[in-house]
Every structure is written in C-alpha cells, then in structure tokens.
C-alpha positions as CSV (number, residue, x, y, z in Angstrom):
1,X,108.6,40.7,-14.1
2,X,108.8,37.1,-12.6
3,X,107.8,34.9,-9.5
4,X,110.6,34.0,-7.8
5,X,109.8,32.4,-4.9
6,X,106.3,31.6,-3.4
7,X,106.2,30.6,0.3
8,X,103.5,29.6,3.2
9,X,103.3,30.6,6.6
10,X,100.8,29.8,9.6
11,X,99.7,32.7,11.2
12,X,97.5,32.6,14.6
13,X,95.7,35.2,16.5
14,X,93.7,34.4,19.4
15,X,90.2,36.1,19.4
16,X,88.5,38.5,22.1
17,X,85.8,36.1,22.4
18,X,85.1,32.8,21.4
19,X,83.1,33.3,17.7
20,X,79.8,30.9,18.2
21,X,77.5,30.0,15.2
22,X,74.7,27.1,14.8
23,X,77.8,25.4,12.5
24,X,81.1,25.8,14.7
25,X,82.5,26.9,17.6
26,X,85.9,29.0,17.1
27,X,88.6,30.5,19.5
28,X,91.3,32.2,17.4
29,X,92.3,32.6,13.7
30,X,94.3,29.7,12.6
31,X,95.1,30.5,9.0
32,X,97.4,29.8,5.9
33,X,99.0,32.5,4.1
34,X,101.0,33.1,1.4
35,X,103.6,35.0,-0.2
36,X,104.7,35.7,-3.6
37,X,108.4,37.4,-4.4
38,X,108.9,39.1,-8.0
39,X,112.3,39.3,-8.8
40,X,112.2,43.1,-8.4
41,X,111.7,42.3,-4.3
42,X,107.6,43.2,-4.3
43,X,106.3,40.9,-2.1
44,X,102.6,40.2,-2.3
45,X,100.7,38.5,0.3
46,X,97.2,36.1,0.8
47,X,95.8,34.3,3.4
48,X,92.8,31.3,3.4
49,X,90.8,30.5,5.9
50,X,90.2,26.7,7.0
51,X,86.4,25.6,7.3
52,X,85.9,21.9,7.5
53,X,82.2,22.5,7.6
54,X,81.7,25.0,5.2
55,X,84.5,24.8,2.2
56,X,85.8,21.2,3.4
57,X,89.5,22.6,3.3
58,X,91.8,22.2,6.2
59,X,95.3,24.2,6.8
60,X,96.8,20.6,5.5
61,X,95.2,20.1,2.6
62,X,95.5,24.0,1.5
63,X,98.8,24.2,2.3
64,X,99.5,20.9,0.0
65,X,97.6,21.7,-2.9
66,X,99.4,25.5,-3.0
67,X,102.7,23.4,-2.6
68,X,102.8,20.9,-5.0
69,X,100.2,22.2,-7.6
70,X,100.3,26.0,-7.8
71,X,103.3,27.0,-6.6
72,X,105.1,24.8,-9.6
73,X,102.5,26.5,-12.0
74,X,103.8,30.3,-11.2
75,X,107.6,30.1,-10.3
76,X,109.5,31.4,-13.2
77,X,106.1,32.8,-14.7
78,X,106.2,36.8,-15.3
79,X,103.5,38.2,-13.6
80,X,102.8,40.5,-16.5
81,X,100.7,37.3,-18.2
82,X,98.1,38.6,-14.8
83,X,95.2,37.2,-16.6
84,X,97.0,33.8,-18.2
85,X,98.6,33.2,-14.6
86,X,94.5,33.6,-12.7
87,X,93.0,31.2,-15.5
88,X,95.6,27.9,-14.8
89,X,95.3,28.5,-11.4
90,X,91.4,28.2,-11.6
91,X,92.2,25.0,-13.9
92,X,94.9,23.2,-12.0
93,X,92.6,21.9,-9.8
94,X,89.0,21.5,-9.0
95,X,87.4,23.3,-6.3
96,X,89.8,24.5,-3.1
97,X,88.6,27.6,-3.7
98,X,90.2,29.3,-0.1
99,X,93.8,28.1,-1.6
100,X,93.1,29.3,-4.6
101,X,91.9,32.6,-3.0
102,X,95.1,33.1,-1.2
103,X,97.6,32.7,-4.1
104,X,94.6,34.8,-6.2
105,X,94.9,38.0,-3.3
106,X,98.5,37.8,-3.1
107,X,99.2,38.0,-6.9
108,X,96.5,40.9,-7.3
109,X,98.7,42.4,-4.5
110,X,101.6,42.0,-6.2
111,X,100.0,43.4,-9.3
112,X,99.2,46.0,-7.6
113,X,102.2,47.1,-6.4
114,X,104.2,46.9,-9.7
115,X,101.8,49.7,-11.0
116,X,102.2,51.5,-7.7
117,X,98.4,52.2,-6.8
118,X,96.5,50.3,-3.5
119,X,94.4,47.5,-4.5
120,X,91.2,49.6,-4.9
121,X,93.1,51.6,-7.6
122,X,94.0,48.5,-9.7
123,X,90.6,47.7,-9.5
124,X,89.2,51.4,-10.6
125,X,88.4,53.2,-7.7
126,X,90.5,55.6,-5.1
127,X,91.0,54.6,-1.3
128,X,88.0,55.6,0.7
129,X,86.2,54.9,4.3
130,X,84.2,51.7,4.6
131,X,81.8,50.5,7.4
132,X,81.0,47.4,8.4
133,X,78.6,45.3,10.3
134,X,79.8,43.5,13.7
135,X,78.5,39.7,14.6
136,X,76.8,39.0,17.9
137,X,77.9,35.3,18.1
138,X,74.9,32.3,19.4
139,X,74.5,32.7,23.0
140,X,71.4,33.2,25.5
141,X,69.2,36.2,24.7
142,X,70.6,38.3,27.7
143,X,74.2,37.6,26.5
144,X,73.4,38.5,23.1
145,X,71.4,42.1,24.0
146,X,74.6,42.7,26.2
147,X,76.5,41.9,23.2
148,X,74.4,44.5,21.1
149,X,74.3,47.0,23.7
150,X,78.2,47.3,23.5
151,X,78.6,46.6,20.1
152,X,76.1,49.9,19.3
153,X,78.0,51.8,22.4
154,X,81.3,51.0,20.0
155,X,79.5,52.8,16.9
156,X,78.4,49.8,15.0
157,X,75.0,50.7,13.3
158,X,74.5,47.0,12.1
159,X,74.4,44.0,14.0
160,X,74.9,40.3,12.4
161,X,72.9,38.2,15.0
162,X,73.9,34.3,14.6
163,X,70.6,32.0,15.3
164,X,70.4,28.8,15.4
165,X,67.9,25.8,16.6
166,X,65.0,26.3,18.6
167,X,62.7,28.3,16.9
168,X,60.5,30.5,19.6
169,X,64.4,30.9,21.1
170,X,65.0,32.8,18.3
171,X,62.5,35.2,18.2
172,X,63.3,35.9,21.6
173,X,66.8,36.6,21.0
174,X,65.8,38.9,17.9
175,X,62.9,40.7,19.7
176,X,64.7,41.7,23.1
177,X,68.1,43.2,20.8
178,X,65.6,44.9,19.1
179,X,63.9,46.9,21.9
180,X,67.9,46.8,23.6
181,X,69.2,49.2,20.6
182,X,68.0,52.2,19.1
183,X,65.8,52.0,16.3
184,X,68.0,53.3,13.9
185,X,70.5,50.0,14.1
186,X,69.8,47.5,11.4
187,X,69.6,43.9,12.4
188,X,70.9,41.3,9.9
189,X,70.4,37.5,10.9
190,X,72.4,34.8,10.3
191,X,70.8,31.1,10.2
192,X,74.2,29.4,8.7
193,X,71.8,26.4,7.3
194,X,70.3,25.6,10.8
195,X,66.4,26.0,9.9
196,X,64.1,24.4,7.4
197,X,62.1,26.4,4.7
198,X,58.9,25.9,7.0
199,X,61.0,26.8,10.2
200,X,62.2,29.8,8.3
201,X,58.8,31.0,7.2
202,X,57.4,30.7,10.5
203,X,60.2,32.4,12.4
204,X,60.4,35.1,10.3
205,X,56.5,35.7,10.3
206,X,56.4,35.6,13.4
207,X,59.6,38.5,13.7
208,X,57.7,40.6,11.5
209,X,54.7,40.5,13.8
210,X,56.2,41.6,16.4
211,X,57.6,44.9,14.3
212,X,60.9,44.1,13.7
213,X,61.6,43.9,10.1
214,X,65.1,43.1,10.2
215,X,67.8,44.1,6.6
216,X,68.3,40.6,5.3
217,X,68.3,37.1,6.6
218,X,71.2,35.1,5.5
219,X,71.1,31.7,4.6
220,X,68.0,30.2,6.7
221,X,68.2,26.6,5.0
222,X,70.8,23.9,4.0
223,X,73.0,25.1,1.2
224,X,71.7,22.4,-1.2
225,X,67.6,23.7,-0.6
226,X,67.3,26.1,-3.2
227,X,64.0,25.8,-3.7
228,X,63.5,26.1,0.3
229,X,65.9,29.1,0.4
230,X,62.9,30.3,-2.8
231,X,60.0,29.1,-0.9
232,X,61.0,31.5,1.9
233,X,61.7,34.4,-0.5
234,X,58.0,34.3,-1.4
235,X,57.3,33.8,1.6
236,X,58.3,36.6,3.6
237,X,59.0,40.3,3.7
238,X,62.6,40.4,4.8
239,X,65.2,40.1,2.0
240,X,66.8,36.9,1.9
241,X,70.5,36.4,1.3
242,X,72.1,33.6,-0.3
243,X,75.8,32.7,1.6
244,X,76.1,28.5,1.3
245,X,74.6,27.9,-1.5
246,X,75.8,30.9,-3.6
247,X,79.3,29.5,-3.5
248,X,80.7,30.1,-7.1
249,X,80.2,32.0,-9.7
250,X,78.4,28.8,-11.5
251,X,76.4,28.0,-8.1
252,X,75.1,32.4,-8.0
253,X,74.3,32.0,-12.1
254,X,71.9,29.0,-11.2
255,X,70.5,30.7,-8.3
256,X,69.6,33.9,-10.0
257,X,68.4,32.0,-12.9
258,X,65.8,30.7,-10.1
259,X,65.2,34.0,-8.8
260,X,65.8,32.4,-5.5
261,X,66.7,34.8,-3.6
262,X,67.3,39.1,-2.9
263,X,71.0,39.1,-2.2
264,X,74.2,37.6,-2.9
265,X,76.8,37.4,-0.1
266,X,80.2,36.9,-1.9
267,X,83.2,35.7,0.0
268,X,86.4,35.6,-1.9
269,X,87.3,31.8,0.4
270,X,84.1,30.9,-1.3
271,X,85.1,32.3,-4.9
272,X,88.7,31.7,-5.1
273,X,89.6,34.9,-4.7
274,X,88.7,38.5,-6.3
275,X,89.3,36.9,-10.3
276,X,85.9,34.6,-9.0
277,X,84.3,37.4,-7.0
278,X,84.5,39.9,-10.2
279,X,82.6,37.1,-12.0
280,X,79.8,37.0,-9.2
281,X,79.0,40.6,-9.3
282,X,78.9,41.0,-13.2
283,X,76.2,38.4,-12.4
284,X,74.6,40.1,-9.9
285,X,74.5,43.4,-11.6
286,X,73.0,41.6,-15.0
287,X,70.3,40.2,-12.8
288,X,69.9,43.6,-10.6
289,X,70.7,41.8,-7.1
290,X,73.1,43.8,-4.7
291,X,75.5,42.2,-2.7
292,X,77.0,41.9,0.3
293,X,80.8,41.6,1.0
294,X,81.7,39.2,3.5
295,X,84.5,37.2,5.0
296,X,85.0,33.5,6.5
297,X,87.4,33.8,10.1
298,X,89.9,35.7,8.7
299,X,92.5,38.5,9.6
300,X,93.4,41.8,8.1
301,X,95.0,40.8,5.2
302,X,92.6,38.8,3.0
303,X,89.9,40.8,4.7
304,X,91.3,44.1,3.1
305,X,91.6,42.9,-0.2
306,X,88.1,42.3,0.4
307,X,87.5,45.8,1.8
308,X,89.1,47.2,-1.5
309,X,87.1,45.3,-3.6
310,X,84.4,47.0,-1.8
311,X,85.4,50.1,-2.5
312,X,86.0,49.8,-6.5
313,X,82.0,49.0,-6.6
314,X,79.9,50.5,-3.8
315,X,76.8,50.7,-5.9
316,X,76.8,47.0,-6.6
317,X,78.4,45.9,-2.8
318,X,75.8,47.7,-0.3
319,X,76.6,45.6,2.5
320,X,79.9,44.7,3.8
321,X,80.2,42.2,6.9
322,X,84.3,42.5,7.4
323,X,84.5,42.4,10.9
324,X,86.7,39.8,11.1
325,X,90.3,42.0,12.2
326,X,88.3,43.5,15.0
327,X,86.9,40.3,16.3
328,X,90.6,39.4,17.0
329,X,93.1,40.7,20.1
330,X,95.3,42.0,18.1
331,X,96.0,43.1,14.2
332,X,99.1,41.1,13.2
333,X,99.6,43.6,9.9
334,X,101.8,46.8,10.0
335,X,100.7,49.2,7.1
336,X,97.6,48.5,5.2
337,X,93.9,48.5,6.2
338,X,92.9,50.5,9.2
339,X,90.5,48.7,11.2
340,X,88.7,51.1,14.3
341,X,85.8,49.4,15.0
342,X,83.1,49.4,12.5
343,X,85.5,52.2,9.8
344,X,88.3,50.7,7.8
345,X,90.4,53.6,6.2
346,X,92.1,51.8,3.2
347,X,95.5,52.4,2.5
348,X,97.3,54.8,0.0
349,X,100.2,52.5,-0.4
350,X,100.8,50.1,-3.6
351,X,98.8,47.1,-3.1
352,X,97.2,46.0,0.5
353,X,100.5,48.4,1.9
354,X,101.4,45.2,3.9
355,X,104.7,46.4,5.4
356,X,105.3,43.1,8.2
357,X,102.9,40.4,9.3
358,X,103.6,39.6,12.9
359,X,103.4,36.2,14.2
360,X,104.3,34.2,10.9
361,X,105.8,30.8,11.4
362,X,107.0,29.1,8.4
363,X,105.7,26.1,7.2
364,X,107.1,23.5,5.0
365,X,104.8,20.2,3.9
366,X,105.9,18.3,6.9
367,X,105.6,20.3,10.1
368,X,101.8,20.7,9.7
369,X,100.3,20.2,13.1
370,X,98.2,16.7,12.9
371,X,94.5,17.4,12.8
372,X,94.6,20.6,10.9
C-alpha cells in the first residue's frame, strides 16, 4: 500500500488563557501538521509543535525540512516497509525531532488504520479511560490558588504548578495551593530550567518543611546540568523528573546511566515521535524508572497518539500530563480522542479515528507567515 501524497497545513486555536511558564509566554496553538494519503484513500494525520526555546524548531523550518527532505523520502514508498520507512526518516536528517514526530504519528496512524484497530491496538493494548494532570500556568500566588481551586472544582486530582524565579516566591505559591485544595490532590512542580542545583535544594527543603511533599518536581535546573539535576536527587525527598535534558533516547540512556534522576518525562516533539518514545521506555523499564507522558503546546491530535501510547503501557507510563486539548477554546478534531476535562476516552475507530480537522489552512513553502 503506497504514499501517495503527503501534505502540510497550519492549524490555530486560540487558548482559554494565556499558558505562562518561567521559559515563554503563549496565547494560542500555532502548529504544523501533516497528512499522509495511501493510495487506498486512508488518510493519516500528525502535528508538531514549534518551541524556539526548547526544541529550536520554528513552523518555517519544520515545515521545510518535512517538504523538501521527507516528503521526497516516502512518496511512492509502500507503507507496508513500516519499520524501513521510521528508520530513513530518523536518518535523513539530524535532530528536528517535532517534524520528524509529525510525519512519525501520522504514518503510525495510517498504519493503523490499514489493520483497522485505534492506535492503542497497534501498539498491544485495547482503548481505555485515561486521566491527566492540568497546568496552573506562572502567576501571583492568589491567581494561582484560584487557579487550583477551579481546576480541583473541574475534577482534576493533579495539579502541574509552573515556578519560576524568586525563590521564597515559590514556596509561597506552593504552600498556599496546598492548604487551598484538599489533601488528596497531588501537586507536581514544574521549574522548566529556571533554578540552580543549590536554589533547587533549598526550595525544595524548605517545601518539605512546611509538609508538603509534592509527586515529582520536573526539571529544576538547565537542561545541560546533569550533575545539578543529580545533586538535587540526593538531595531531596521529592522525586525528581528529567524533561530538558532527557530529550532523546541517547540523552535518557546517559542519564540513567548517571542515575540522575527518578523519572523520565517523554514527549514524542522531544523523541521524534512514538518509534523514539518506544526506545525511551525500553530504557526506562531496563533501568526500573517510570515515566510520565507529556506533551509540548499541542492540540488533540498528536496529544492522542500520545494518550494511546499511554494506554498500550500503563505500568511503565504512571503519569500522564496531556492537558493540552482542554487548555484550548475549542477542539478542532471530529472523531478521535474524547477530552472532558481531566478523562480522555480513546477512540474505537482505526487509527486516532480523526474524521475532519477544523480550521486547517494549507501551506505551501512560500506562504509561511515571516517570523514563524
């Protein structure tokens, strides 16, 4: 069964609230996807998410490099060489790992739907409900508790609180959403690089002494510290997550070599995909470190394939942070994942059981908006 046509489209969804992290500032999902045609009509669909400070890839330079060098490398190609299509993708070009995670999605999708199963089937499990955490985004403390307060009204029974500078602001911030929400509501922070091993360690302590003991800390120093990011493993009790600096399956095989760290947030913009994620968590297992799933900005479609990743291995993926869709005004995919607040209900249908994607405008090299 070949590829016959392989196009990109620019999809934009503006978001409930602006999304506020010690790293960026963000006001609505901008993001690149694709979609690949076998000649029997299956379409199957991907998306990658632009993060200048995080994966260095623009919508330009995503677009251009699925464009000139990948979509060349699969036209014509039968889909049935699945294996031999993900490995020259991986070697076409080095690093652009969110392109190479939308092409990867959308031609496990089509996969998928060739065998007629969802996603989660292809990848050995049956479609189940999920739950995920919901970010409280950087503001002042009362913001934030407000922000808690509703999000635990909504159902959510863990809260991702971004932190950033100013260290006794911090503990502040994580002290008074503490006492805000019930005690049975797990508290996961989310540095994004902004503190230094000796920041962390001090923070943290002083956290603890006040009786909160939150699930995981993610990423408290610069990707490149690992041996801060294992300083402040030692140092503390709350389990400390690797995001930044576990950013490929070679970067999370050094890293657990190092033991420097509890957990391993994998990100298929970060892995190129689910091929590089499946990689990470044979990794993980081997070294007996769970994971969490999480996402970039992203919209329902690359954040299901996530979500059915999730579900083909729930023993080694014990946290999932795929709030993404319901950060956002409005879900721009009919069919597929059900996103209700903190459940997604995963589809029955072949593949991600993408039916229409509202909102697409095409997009050929040239009419990329300048700046993107």
């Amino acid at each position: 069964m070949r590829i016959v046509k392989l196009d990109t489209f620019l999809l934009e969804v503006p978001l409930k609230t602006p999304f506020v992290t010690a790293l960026r500032r963000v006001d609505a999902v901008q993001d690149l996807i694709v979609r690949i045609e076998l000649e029997n009509g299956c379409c199957g669909y991907g998306e990658a998410a632009p993060t200048l400070v995080i994966s260095g890839e623009s919508l330009q330079s995503m677009q251009a490099v699925i464009q000139t060098v990948f979509k060349p490398l699969l036209l014509g190609q039968s889909i049935v060489n699945f294996q031999a299509l993900l490995h020259r993708l991986e070697q076409a070009v080095v690093g652009n790992s969110s392109a190479k995670a939308a092409v990867d999605i959308a031609l496990y999708d089509a996969r998928a739907q060739l065998f007629r199963v969802p996603l989660c089937e292809l990848l050995g499990a049956a479609p189940s409900l999920l739950m995920t955490d919901i970010t409280i985004s950087l503001n002042g403390p009362d913001q934030m508790v407000q922000d808690a307060k509703n999000a635990v009204a909504a159902g959510y029974q863990q809260l991702k609180i971004k932190l950033g500078g100013e260290p006794a602001l911090n503990v502040e911030r994580v002290l008074a959403i503490h006492q805000a929400v019930p005690a049975e509501v797990k508290l996961r922070l989310d540095v994004n690089q902004a503190w230094t091993a000796k920041q962390s360690i001090q923070v943290l302590r002083q956290i603890e002494a006040g009786g909160v003991f939150p699930e995981l800390v993610e990423q408290p120093v610069p990707a490149a510290d690992w041996a801060g990011l294992k300083a402040v493993k030692d140092a503390v009790l709350t389990p400390v997550m690797a995001d930044e600096s576990a950013y490929s399956p070679q970067d999370v095989a050094k890293l657990l070599a190092l033991d420097c760290c509890d957990i391993i947030n994998i990100k298929l913009m970060k892995t190129g995909g689910i091929s590089g994620a499946l990689q990470v968590l044979a990794l993980a297992a081997a070294a007996g470190k769970p994971c969490m799933l999480g996402s970039m900005l992203e919209s329902s479609i690359s954040v299901a394939a996530a979500a059915h990743l999730a579900a083909a291995y729930p023993q080694q993926i014990r946290y999932l942070d795929l709030d993404g869709p319901t950060l956002s005004c409005f879900d721009p995919v009919s069919g597929g994942c059900q996103f209700d607040g903190p459940q997604i209900l995963l589809n029955q249908s072949p593949g991600l059981g993408i039916k229409e994607i509202r909102g697409l405008t095409p997009w050929p090299l040239a009419a990329l908006p300048a700046g993107h």
